[in-house]
N, C-alpha and C positions, 0 to 999 in steps of 0.2 A: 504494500500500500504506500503512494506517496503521501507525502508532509500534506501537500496541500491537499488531497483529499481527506485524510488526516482532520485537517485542520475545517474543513467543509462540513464532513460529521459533528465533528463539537459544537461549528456554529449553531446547526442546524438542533442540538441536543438542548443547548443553549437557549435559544430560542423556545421551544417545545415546554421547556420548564418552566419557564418565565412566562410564554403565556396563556399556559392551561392553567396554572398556580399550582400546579402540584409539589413545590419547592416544599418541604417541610420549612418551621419555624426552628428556628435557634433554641428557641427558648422553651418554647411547647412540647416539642420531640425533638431534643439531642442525638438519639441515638440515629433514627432514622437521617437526620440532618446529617449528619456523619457517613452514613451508609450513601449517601445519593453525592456527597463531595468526593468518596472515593471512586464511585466509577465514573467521576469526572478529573482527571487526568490531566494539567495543565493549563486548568479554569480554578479563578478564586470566586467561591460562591458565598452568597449574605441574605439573610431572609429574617429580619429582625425589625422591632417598632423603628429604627432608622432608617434604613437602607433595606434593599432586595435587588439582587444585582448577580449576573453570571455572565463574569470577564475571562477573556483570556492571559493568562500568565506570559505575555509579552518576551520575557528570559527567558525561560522554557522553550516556547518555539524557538526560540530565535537560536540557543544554545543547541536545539536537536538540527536546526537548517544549516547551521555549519557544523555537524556532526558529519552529517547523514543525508542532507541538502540538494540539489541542483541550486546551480544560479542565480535561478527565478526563485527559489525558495530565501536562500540568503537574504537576495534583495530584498523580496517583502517583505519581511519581517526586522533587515532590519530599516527599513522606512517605515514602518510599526511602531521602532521602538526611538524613531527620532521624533516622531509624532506624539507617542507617548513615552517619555523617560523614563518616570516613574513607575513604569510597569504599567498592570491593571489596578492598584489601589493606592491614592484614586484615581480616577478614569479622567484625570484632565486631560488635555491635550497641549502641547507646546506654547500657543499661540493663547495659552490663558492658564492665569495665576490662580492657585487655589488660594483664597481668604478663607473661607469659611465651609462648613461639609459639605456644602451645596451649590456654593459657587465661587465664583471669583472675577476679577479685572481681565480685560483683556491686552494680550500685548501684541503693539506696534513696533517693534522692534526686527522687523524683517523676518518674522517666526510662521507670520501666514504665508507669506509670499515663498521661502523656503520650502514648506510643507507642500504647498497646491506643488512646486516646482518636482520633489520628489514625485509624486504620486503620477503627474505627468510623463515626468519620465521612465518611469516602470512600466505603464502603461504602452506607451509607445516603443519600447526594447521587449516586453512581452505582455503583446495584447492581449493572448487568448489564457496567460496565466492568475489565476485568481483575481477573475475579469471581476465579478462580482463584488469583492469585498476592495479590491481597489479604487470601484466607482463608488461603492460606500463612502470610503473615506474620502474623495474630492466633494461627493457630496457633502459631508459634514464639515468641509470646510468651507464652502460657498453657502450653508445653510447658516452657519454661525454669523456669515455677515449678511445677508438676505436678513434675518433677526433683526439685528442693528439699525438696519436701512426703515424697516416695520415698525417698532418697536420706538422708533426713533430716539431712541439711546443708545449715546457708548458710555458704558463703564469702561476707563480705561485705568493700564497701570502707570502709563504715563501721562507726558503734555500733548496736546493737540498738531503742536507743529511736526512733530513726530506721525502720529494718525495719517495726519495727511500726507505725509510724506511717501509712505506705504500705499496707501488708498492712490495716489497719484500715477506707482507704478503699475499696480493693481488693476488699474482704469483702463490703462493701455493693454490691457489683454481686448478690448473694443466691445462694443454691444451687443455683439453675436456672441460671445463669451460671457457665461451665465455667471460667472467670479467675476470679471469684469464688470456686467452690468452692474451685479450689487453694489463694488467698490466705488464705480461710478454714482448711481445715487448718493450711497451714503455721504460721499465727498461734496456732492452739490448741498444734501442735508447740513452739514458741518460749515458753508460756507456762508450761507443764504441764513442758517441759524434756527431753521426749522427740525432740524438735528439737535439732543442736548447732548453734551459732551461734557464729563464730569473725569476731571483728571485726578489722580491718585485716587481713584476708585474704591470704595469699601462696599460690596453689595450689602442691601438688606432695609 
């Protein structure tokens, strides 16, 4: 069996659990909670009055893709784990600060533009390899500012001149370009002031 189908199963197990609810509670049934983490294999799972969540252990793949790996395995995973550093817990992604359990600021710091940039280029050196979960993640990169653009708020971790500094190279991806567009609004939002923009960010 390859990693990536591998890794296709779990999604998909993942999922299954999560939205039937059949996750046991932490708290309620330990044992059983126990017993459903072990025949999950390189997912860190949580089912408690805080959290309910079944991530993938980011190191784990990424340590068996250069094990045991092809190419296309290495790379995704690790532009996996440069998206997420911290592993699976918690589930930030690069291009946003955790403050608090729930959320955080977001950075301008070249960390969006980065990430879309990886994910592009895996994409394009191998298309037909975990075509799915690659489009996952540019979506959830283009979704997090699509928000912003909505929402019309940034929480940021920085200043504004920054923002737009990003948002500006961002833009030039052009209107056909679904990242683009968003950056694009959002920048008109930011300039015109119909956008709020709250620097050094604290959500909540």
């Amino acid at each position: 069996m390859t990693i990536e189908r591998l890794f296709d199963l779990g999604e998909q197990a993942a999922y299954d659990l999560q939205s039937s609810n059949a996750m046991p509670r932490q708290e309620g049934a330990p044992e059983a909670f126990a017993a459903v983490e072990k025949q999950m294999p390189g997912y860190h799972l949580a089912n408690n009055q805080m959290v309910s969540f079944v991530r993938p252990d980011v190191p784990f793949f990424r340590g068996l893709a250069q094990r045991r790996g092809r190419p296309q395995d290495i790379a995704f995973f690790a532009a996996l784990g440069d998206e997420f550093p911290k592993g699976s817990t918690p589930w930030f992604p690069a291009y946003m600060e955790q403050l608090t359990d729930e959320g955080g600021c977001q950075r301008f710091d070249g960390s969006f533009t980065r990430i879309d940039g990886t994910w592009r280029r895996f994409r394009q050196t191998w298309p037909q390899a975990y075509a799915r979960h690659a489009a996952k993640q540019l979506d959830r990169v283009e979704g997090a500012m699509a928000k912003m653009a909505e929402d019309k708020i940034v929480c940021a971790c920085g200043d504004q001149p920054d923002a737009e500094r990003e948002l500006e190279g961002l833009a030039r991806l052009g209107p056909q370009d679904r990242l683009g567009k968003s950056a694009a609004a959002l920048l008109r939002g930011l300039r015109d002031r119909s956008v709020t923009f709250k620097a050094h960010c604290t959500p909540g």
